[in-house]
C-alpha positions as CSV (number, residue, x, y, z in Angstrom):
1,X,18.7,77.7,-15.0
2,X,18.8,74.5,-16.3
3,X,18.0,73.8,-20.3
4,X,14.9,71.8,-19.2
5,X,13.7,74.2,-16.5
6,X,14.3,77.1,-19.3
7,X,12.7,75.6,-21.7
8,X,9.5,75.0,-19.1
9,X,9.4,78.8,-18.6
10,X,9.3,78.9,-22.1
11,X,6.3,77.0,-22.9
12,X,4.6,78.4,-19.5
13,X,5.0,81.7,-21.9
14,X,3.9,80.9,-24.9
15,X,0.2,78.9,-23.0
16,X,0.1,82.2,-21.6
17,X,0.1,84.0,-24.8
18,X,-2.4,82.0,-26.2
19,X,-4.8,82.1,-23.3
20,X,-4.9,85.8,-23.8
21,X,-5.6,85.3,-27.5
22,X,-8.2,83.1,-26.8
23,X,-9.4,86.2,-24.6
24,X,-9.3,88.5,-27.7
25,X,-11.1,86.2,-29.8
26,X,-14.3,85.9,-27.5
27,X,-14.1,90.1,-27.4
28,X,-14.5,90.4,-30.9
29,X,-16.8,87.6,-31.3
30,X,-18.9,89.8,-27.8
31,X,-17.8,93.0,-29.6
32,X,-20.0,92.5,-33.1
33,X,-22.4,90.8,-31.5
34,X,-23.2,93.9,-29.4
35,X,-22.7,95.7,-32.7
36,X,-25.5,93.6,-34.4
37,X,-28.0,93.8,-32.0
38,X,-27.5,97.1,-30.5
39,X,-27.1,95.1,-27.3
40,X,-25.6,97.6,-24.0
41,X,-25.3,94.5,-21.7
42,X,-22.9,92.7,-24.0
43,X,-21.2,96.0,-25.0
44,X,-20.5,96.2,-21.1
45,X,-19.4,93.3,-20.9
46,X,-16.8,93.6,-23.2
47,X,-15.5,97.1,-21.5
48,X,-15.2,95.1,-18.6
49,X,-13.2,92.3,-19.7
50,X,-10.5,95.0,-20.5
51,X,-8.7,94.9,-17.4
52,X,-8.5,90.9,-17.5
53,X,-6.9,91.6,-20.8
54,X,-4.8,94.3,-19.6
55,X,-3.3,92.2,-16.3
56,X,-2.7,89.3,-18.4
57,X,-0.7,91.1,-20.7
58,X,1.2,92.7,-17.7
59,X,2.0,89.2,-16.5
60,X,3.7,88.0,-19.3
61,X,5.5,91.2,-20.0
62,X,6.7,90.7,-16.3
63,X,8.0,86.9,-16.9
64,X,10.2,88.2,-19.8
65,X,11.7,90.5,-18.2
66,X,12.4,88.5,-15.4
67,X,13.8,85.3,-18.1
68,X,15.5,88.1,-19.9
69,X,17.1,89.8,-16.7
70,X,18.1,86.8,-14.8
71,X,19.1,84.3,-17.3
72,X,20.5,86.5,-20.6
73,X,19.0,83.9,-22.8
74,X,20.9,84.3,-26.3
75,X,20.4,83.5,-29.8
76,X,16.7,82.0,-30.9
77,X,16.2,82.3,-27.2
78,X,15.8,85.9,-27.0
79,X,14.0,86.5,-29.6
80,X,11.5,83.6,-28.7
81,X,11.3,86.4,-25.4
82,X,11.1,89.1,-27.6
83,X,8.2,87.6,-30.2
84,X,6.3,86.7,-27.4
85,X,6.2,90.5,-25.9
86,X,5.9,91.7,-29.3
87,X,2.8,89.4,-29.9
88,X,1.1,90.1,-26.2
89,X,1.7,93.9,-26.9
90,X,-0.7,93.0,-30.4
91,X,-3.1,91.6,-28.6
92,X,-3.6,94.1,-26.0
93,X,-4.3,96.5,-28.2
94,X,-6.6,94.4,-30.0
95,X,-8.6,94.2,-27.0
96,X,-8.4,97.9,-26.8
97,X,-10.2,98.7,-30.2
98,X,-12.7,95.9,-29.1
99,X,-13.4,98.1,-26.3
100,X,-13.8,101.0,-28.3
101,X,-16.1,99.5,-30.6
102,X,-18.4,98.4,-27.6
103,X,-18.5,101.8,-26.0
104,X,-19.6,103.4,-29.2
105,X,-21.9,100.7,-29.5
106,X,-23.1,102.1,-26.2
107,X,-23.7,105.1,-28.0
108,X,-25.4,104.2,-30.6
109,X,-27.8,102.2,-28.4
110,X,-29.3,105.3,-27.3
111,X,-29.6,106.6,-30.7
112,X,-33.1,106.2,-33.0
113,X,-32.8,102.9,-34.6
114,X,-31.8,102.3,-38.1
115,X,-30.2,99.6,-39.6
116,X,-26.1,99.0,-40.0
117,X,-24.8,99.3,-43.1
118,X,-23.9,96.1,-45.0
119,X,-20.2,96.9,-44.9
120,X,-20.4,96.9,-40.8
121,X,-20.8,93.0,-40.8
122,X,-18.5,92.5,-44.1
123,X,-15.8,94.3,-41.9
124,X,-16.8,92.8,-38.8
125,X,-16.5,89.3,-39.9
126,X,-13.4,89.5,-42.2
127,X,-11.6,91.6,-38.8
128,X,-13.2,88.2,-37.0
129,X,-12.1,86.0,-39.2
130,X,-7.8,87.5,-39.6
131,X,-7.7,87.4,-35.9
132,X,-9.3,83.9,-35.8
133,X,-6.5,82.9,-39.0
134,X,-3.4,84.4,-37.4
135,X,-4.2,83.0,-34.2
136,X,-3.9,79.8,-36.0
137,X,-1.1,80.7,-37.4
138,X,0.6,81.7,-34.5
139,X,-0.1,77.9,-32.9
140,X,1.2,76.3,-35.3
141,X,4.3,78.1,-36.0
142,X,3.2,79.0,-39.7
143,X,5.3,81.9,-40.9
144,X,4.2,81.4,-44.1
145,X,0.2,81.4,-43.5
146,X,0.9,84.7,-41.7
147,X,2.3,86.3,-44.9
148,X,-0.5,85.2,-46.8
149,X,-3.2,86.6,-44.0
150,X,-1.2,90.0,-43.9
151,X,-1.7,89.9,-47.5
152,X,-5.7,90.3,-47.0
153,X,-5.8,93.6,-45.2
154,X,-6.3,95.5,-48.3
155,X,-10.2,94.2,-48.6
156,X,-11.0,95.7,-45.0
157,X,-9.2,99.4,-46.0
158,X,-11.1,99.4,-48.9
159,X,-14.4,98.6,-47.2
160,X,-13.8,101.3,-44.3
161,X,-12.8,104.0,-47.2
162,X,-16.4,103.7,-48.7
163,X,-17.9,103.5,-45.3
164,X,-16.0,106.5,-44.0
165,X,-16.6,108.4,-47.2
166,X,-20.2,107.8,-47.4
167,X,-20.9,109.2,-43.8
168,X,-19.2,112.2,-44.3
169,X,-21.3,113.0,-46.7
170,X,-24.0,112.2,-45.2
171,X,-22.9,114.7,-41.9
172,X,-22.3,117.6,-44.8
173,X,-25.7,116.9,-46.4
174,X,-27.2,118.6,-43.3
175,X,-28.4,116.1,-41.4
176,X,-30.5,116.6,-37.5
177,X,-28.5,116.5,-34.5
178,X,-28.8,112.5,-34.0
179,X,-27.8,111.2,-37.4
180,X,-24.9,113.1,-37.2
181,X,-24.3,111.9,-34.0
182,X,-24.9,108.2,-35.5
183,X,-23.0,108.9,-38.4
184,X,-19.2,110.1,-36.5
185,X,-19.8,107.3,-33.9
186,X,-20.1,104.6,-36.8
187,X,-16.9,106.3,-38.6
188,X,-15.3,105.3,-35.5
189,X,-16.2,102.0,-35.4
190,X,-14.9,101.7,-38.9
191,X,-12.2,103.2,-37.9
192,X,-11.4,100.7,-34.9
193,X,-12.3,97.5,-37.4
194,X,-10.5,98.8,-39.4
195,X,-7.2,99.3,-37.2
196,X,-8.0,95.5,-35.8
197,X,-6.7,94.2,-39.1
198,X,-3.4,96.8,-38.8
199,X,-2.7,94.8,-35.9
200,X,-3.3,91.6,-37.2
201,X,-0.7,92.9,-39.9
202,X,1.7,93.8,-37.3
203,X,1.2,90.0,-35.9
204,X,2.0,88.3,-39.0
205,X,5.1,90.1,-39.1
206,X,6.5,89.1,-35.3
207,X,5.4,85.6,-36.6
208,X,8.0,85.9,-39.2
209,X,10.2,87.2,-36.8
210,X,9.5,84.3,-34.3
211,X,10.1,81.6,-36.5
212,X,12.9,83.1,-39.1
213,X,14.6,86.1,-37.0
214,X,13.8,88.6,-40.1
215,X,12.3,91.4,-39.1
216,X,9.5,92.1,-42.7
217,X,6.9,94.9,-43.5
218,X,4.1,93.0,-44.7
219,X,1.7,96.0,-44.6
């Protein structure tokens, strides 16, 4: 294959990539919306974008293998091939916690209302926002900015430690049937913001990887 031609699959790769980021934005954005308002339609809307997710990362899984297989691309090359798989492997599973947190919104939907806890949205909105940042970062080839967003995860541990806490006690205070219920499904939706910003973490470092060819632990 020719350099140009080569370098064409290349970029064909990487607008690929960032479709499917675009993808996992709008879930989360869908995901804690259907949080906020309790809303089923939206929540179900979000379980079934999963497979679009899921086929797009397939694809360009499929294309590197193919470059990879048929070309032996060497040097910064290869592990342009290997970020981009790395990144798309990310995001996929991004869109699986997404999922996750719309099918226990599902759950709680059914459940007598009572209003989230404050930390819900905190978490919500800072997951929102690291995705949103290292997306960003990821365009525009910002090794350094992804450090710094890695760097941030702390605030969301610490916010799904109190939550997680807090409703444990509340499920060994003796609580009805329900609120128990209401109180395991939201420790698992703390549980999948929470693992959102792991894999934000775990971006950050195939950004460094992408642009420097060190592989870092940034968590």
């Amino acid at each position: 294959m020719a350099r140009a031609a080569f370098d064409r699959e290349l970029e064909t790769l990487r607008e690929q990539l960032l479709r499917m980021a675009g993808l996992v934005e709008s879930q989360i954005d869908q995901a804690l919306q259907a949080l906020r308002t309790f809303d089923r339609e939206l929540a179900d809307q979000v379980r079934g974008n999963d497979q679009l997710l899921n086929e797009m990362f397939r694809e360009i899984r499929e294309r590197c293998f193919a470059i990879i297989s048929t070309q032996q691309p060497v040097a910064r090359d290869l592990r342009t091939l290997m970020g981009v798989q790395y990144i798309a492997a990310e995001l996929e599973r991004i869109g699986d916690y997404t999922v996750r947190v719309a099918r226990f919104t599902t759950t709680l939907a059914g459940l007598p209302r009572t209003p989230l806890r404050a930390e819900f949205g905190l978490m919500g909105e800072l997951a929102r926002q690291q995705v949103c940042d290292i997306l960003d970062a990821l365009i525009e080839h910002d090794q350094e900015r992804a450090r710094e967003i890695a760097a941030k995860d702390d605030e969301i541990d610490r916010l799904y430690h109190r939550v997680y806490d807090d409703l444990l006690q509340e499920i060994g205070s003796g609580v009805d049937s329900d609120t128990a219920l209401r109180s395991v499904t939201l420790m698992l939706v703390a549980h999948n913001l929470e693992r959102i910003a792991d894999r934000v973490t775990n971006v950050a470092e195939d950004i460094v990887f992408l642009e420097t060819g060190q592989v870092v632990e940034l968590g």
